[in-house]
C-alpha positions, -999 to +999 in steps of 0.1 A: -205-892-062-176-873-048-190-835-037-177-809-059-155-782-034-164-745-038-136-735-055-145-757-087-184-744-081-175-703-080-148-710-110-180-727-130-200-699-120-172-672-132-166-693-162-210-696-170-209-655-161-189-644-187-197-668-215-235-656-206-224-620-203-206-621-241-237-636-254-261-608-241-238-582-254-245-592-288-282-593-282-301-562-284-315-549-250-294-579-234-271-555-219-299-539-200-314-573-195-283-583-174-286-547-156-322-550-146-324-588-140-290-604-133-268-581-119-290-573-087-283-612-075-247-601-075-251-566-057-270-584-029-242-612-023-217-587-017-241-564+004-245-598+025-211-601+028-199-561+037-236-563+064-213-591+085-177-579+079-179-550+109-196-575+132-171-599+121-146-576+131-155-565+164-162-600+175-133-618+161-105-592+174-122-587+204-118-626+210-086-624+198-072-601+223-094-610+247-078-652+243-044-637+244-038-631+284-010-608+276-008-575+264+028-579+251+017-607+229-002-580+212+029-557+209+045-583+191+016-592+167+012-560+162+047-548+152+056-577+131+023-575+108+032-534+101+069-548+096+062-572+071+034-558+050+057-523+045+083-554+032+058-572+009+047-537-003+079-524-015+087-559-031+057-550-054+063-519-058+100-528-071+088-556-092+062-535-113+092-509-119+115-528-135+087-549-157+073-514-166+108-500-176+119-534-189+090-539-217+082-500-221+045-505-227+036-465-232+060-465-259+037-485-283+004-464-274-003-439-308-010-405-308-046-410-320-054-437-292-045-409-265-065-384-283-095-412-284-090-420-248-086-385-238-117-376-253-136-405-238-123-403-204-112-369-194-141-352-184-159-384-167-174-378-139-155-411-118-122-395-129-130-357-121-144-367-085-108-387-083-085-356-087-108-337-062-102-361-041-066-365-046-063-330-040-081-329-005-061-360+006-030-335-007-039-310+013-040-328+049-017-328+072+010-350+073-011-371+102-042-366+090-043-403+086-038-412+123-065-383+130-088-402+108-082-431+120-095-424+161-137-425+155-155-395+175-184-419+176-178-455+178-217-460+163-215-443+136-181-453+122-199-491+123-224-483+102-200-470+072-177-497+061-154-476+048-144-465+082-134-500+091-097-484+107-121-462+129-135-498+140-104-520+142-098-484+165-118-492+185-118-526+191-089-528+199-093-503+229-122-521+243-105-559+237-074-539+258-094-525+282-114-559+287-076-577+294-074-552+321-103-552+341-094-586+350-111-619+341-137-624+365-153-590+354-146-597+312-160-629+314-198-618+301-185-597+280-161-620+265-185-647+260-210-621+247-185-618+217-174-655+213-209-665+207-213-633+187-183-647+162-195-684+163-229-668+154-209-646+126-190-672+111-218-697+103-234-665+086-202-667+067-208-703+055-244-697+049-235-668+024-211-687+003-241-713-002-251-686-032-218-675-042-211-693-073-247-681-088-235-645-070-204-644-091-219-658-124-243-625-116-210-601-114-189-615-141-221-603-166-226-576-155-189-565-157-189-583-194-218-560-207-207-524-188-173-530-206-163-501-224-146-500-262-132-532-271-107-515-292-093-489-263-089-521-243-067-541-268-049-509-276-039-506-235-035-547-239+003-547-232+000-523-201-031-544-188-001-576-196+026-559-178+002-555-146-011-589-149+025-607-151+039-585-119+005-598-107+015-630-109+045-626-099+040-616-066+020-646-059+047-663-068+068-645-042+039-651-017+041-689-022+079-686-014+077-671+016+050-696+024+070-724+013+104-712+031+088-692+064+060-718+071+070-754+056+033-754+041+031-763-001+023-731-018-003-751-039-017-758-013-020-728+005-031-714-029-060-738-031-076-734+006-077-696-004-089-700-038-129-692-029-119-660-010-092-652-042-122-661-068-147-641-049-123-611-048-117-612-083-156-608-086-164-580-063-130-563-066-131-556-026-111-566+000-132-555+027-160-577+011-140-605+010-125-603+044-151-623+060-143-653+036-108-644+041-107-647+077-129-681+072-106-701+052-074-685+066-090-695+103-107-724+094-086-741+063-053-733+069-052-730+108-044-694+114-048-690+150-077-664+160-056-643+179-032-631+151-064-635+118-087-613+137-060-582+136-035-591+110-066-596+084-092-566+093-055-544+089-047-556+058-078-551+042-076-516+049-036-508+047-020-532+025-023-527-011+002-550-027-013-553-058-027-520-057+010-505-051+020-527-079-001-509-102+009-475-090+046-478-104+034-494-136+009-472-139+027-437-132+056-450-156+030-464-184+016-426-182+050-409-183+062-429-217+028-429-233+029-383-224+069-383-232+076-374-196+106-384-184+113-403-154+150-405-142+160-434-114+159-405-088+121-398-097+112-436-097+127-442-062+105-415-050+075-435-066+085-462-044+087-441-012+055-423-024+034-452-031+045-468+002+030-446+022-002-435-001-010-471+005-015-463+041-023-425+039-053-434+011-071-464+031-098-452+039-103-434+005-130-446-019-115-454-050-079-457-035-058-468-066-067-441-088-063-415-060-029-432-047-016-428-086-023-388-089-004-387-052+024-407-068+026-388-102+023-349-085+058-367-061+075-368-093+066-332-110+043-348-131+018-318-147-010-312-130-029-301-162-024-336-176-037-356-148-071-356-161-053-369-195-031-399-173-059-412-154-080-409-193-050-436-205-058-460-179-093-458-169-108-483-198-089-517-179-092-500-145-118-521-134-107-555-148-073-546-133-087-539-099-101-575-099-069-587-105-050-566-082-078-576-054-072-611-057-033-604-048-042-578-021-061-602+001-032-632-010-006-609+008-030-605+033-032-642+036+001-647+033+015-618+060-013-638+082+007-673+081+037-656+087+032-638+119+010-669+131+043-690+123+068-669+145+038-663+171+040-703+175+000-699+164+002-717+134-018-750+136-039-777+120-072-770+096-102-773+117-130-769+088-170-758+097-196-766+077-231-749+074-249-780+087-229-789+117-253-784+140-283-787+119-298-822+137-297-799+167-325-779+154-347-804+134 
């Protein structure tokens, strides 16, 4: 019998998740069944994966620079991955503006469903600690991010995974440094690191071996920790207008796959699906990244040398989907409050969100912090931020998984692109788990 692939597995185990998660919630104590018992399984997978992504990292751009021989190789790669995610960023931007101002979701949300969500969501705690931190990121410089992105110890910004630009940092200093002390001396170190990302990789493969029960585990637990079912069909057209510019950005993705890289979209689209379903689980990209760099490496034949940076900087810079969301999100708020936003005011949203998305990496909780950025750039009230973020925050979470899955698809996609002009674009050359496992018997 023909060996089912792990896409069709994870989808089963998404499907079995939320079918089981629906069925608890109308059990009592099966909510905190699924807490206590099920949804452990999941926080472990994803620990598993964020424990290897900075190892995975430091090994895999180290070899990357390391294999390349030539600094100005680097230059290149470099430049032309900034270049084209600050494209792909303002194309979503653009595209949830005019579906926002075309379909005019705020305008159907009643007076008593922002009183109801106001009341609900105001004062919780996960939006008040988002406007304090919106306000701090306010308050810093205008390079605060480059400042924050050059570690002071190179230890201790590897063991927080949110300093992962602090890490990229510094990896690429040492994978420059070890181009210039000449090959005969880098030659320990260097294979020091291959090994280290063979060793990384196979940990990869290992991990996924649990990953459809790992997502059947996340998918209940997200089911039961829902919040009002009516509050989320009342926001159902915004959550549709986020969704279809969603979608349509993949479809701009497979384009330029399809016209940059003579590949077939569906097929790029299935060798990425585990890494897409797996994001749409855990709603990070820095989780995912080590399953992104695997099938991007691995599946589709993204040479190392432009995966290892072009991925580790996307997961922490580009925010397509998340950018998305901003202009449909700061619009949705301004029709649903009667604030009115002129053309003027939206092209600042586009300029604004732009560069949040790279200001806010490293922030916690970036989308809802990028979106108070973007509304105080347009003279949005401060006094109803509190009330804005209220509107939104019941489908925040089942948006993010959404907007994950076509963060780390432009991520992907940017990766394909710079390989293709690099002239390191080749064939598949897949791992499995048990390659070597005779070896050891």
């Amino acid at each position: 019998m023909r060996k089912l692939e792990l896409h069709w597995k994870i989808l089963i185990g998404m499907l079995l998740g939320l079918i089981f998660g629906f069925v608890m919630t109308g059990i009592d104590g099966g909510a905190s069944f699924v807490s206590n018992w099920i949804k452990p399984l999941g926080t472990i997978f994803v620990k598993l994966l964020k424990l290897i992504a900075i190892p995975l990292i430091l090994a895999s751009l180290i070899k990357g620079i390391s294999d390349l021989k030539d600094i100005s190789k680097f230059r290149n790669i470099g430049l032309r991955t900034i270049g084209i995610y600050m494209c792909t960023t303002v194309v979503a931007i653009v595209i949830g503006l005019l579906l926002v101002n075309a379909i005019q979701p705020g305008d159907g949300i009643s007076e008593e469903t922002i009183n109801k969500l106001t009341e609900t969501y105001a004062t919780d705690s996960e939006v008040t600690s988002k406007l304090e931190t919106a306000a701090q990121q306010k308050s810093a410089g205008p390079l605060q991010f480059l400042e924050d992105m050059v570690p002071d110890n190179a230890v201790a910004a590897m063991s927080n995974n949110k300093l992962m630009l602090q890490v990229i940092f510094f990896t690429i200093f040492l994978g420059i440094s070890l181009l210039l002390v000449g090959e005969e001396r880098a030659k320990p170190l260097k294979d020091f690191f291959d090994s280290l990302n063979d060793v990384v990789l196979k940990m990869v493969d290992l991990i996924m071996l649990v990953a459809p029960y790992a997502v059947f585990a996340l998918l209940a637990s997200v089911v039961v920790s829902s919040g009002d079912p009516e509050l989320l069909i009342a926001l159902l057209k915004y959550s549709g207008v986020v969704v279809l510019g969603l979608l349509l950005m993949v479809v701009f993705y497979c384009i330029l796959v399809t016209v940059f890289t003579k590949k077939n979209p569906l097929w790029f689209l299935k060798e990425m699906s585990p890494a897409q379903l797996l994001a749409f689980s855990t709603s990070s990209s820095a989780a995912t990244l080590p399953v992104t760099m695997e099938r991007v490496e691995e599946h589709i034949g993204v040479d190392k040398e432009v995966s290892s940076f072009v991925l580790p900087v996307g997961a922490t810079i580009n925010m397509d989907g998340t950018s998305l969301y901003q202009g449909v999100a700061a619009v949705f708020i301004a029709q649903a409050l009667a604030f009115d936003l002129p053309l003027s005011a939206q092209l600042t949203i586009v300029l604004t969100a732009l560069l949040a998305s790279i200001g806010t990496a490293a922030v916690p909780g970036a989308g809802m912090v990028m979106l108070v950025i973007v509304l105080e750039s347009v003279g949005f009230p401060p006094e109803k931020f509190a009330i804005g973020l209220a509107l939104i925050f019941a489908v925040d979470r089942p948006l993010d998984m959404f907007r994950t899955v076509v963060n780390i698809t432009g991520d992907a996609t940017v990766s394909m692109l710079v390989a293709k002009s690099a002239g390191k674009l080749g064939k598949p050359n897949v791992k499995e788990w048990d390659d070597h496992l005779d070896e050891v018997r």
